[in-house]
C-alpha positions, -999 to 999 in steps of 0.1 A, spaced: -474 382 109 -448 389 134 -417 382 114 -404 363 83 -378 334 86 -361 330 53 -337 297 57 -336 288 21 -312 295 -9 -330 301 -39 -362 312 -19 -383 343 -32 -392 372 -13 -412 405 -24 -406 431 3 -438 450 -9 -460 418 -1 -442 420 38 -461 443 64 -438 472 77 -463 475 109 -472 455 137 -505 432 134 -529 443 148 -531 421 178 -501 433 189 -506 452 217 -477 479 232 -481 471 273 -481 437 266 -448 440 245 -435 458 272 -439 430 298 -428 402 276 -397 425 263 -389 429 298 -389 390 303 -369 383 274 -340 408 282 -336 390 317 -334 354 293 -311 369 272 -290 384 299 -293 344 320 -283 328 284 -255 347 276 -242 343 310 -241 306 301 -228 311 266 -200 327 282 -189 308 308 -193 278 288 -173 290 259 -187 261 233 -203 286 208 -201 324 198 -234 345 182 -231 368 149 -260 394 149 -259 413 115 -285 440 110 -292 453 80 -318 485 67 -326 513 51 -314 544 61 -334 549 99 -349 513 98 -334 515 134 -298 498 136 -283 519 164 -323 515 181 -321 479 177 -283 476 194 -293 498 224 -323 480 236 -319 445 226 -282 442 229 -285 466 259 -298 438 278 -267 415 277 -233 421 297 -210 444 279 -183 422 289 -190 393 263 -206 419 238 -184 435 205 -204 460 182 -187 466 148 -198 491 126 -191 486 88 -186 520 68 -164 528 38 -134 508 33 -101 523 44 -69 521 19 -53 494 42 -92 473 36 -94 477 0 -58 462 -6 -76 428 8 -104 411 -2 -137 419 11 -142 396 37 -108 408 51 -117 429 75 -151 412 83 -136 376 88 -111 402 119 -144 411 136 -164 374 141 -171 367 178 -146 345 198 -164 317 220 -183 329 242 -191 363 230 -219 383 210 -205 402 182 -234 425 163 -228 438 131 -242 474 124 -242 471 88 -221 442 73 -202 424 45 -235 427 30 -228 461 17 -205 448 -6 -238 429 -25 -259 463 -16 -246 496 -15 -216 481 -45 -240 472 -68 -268 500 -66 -235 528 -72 -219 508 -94 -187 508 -71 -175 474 -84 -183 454 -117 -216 434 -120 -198 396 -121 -177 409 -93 -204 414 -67 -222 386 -81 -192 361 -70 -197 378 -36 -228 356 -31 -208 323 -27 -180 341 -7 -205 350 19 -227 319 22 -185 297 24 -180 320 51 -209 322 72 -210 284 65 -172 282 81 -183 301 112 -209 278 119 -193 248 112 -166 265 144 -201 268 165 -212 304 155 -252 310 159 -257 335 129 -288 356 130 -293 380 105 -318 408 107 -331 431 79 -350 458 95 -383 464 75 -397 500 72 -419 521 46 -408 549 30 -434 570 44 -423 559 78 -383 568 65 -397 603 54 -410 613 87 -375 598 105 -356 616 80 -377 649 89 -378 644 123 -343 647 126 -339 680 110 -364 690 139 -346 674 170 -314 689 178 -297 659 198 -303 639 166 -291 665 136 -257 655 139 -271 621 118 -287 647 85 -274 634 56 -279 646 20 -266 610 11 -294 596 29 -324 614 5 -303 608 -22 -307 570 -14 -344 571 -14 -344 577 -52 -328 545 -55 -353 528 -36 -363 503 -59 -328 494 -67 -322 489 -34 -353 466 -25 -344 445 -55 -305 442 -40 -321 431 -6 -343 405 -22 -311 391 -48 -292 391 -10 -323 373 4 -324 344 -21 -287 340 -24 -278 338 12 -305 326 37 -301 291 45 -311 270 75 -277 282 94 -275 313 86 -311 323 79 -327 361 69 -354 372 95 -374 397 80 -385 424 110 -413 452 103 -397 481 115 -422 507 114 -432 508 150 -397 507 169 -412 490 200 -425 457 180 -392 460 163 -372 454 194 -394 428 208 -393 407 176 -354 402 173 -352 399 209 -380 370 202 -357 355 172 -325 360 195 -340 339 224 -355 313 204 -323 308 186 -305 304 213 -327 287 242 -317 249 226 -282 250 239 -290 257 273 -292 226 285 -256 218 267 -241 249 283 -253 241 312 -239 208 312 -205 217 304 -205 246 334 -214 220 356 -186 196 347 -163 224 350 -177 233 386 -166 195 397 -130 199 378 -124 231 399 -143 219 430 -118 189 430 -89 210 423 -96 235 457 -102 200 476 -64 187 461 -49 222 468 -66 220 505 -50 186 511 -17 203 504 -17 229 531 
């Protein structure tokens, strides 16, 4: 099973029933070459979203503490120009963010046409971490559910390609990230208390994700479900899902650069005649 495509409200999902690890075909070199491959797509693809300027792409990622957000962002996303690319990075609300409603400051950070934006943590946190602390009423972040589907429905309805990512890993495989980062210098700056504190809410937490799951995936803004144990097969997957996703308007964008070549090509030969 290399990854789970959830495109429909109302649909169930058990996270304990979904592999965390790679199947067993899956085989590391051969990732490598086809990863490879797919960044130089990704890179000729966005090229054409940009320059044709007819759509925009949402990348939210989503995951327990370590699943690999930052990971994901630095290989997959690190194979597109930084020029058409926007990271944004959810944390705790600031006053001026709290005085608006939630989407406020989310609906600020959507991609323009032509650009990637990639959400490291999301609006999402407002139907995760808000209910597991108890940080907002119970029927509050339940009417959050049709705020976010209106929204992500209004971005795509303006040409936005939303793919959300919820990176999928054990907690034995979070234990040994966890302890590996007391034990790697460059990487102790990330030790948080907070973060083992969270684990004893695991099961509150995988029930959140599978409420979010059921309440928000649809067909244009579906939930893919990565395992994220092994961070190599992670990468490859969403770069897989990215592709895909984004391989049917080529043709389109193509189509439109090409009628804007002829418009400009027929603007140097007017200015020529001038001279």
């Amino acid at each position: 099973m290399d990854i789970i495509r959830n495109d429909k409200q109302g649909a169930k999902v058990k996270l304990e029933r979904i592999p965390t690890s790679p199947p067993k075909k899956a085989d590391r070199e051969e990732a490598k070459v086809e990863f490879e491959a797919l960044g130089e797509e990704l890179f000729d693809l966005q090229d054409l979203l940009w320059g044709a300027k007819m759509n925009s792409v949402l990348i939210v990622l989503q995951g327990r503490d370590t699943a690999g957000k930052d990971g994901t962002i630095k290989h997959v996303v690190g194979s597109l120009n930084p020029r058409g690319v926007v990271v944004t990075s959810f944390g705790v609300p600031s006053t001026e963010e709290r005085e608006h409603d939630f989407l406020w400051r989310v609906h600020r950070a959507a991609p323009r046409q032509g650009e990637f934006a990639i959400f490291n943590r999301s609006h999402y946190e407002d139907v995760l971490v808000a209910r597991v602390n108890n940080l907002v009423p119970k029927p509050l972040w339940k009417s959050r559910y049709h705020h976010i589907r209106d929204f992500e429905t209004l971005l795509t309805e303006h040409g936005t390609v939303i793919l959300k990512f919820f990176l999928h890993i054990s907690q034995e495989e979070q234990e040994q990230r966890l302890l590996a980062r007391e034990q790697e210098p460059r990487k102790a700056w990330k030790i948080s208390a907070g973060d083992w504190e969270d684990r004893k809410h695991w099961a509150d937490y995988t029930r959140a994700y599978e409420d979010v799951f059921a309440q928000t995936s649809t067909e244009q803004a579906p939930w893919h479900l990565v395992p994220s144990d092994a961070k190599w097969y992670r990468n490859l997957v969403v770069a897989r899902a990215v592709a895909e996703a984004l391989r049917p308007y080529r043709e389109q964008w193509q189509e439109r650069l090409d009628a804007v070549g002829k418009e400009k090509k027929a603007e140097l030969r007017a200015w020529r005649k001038k001279r």
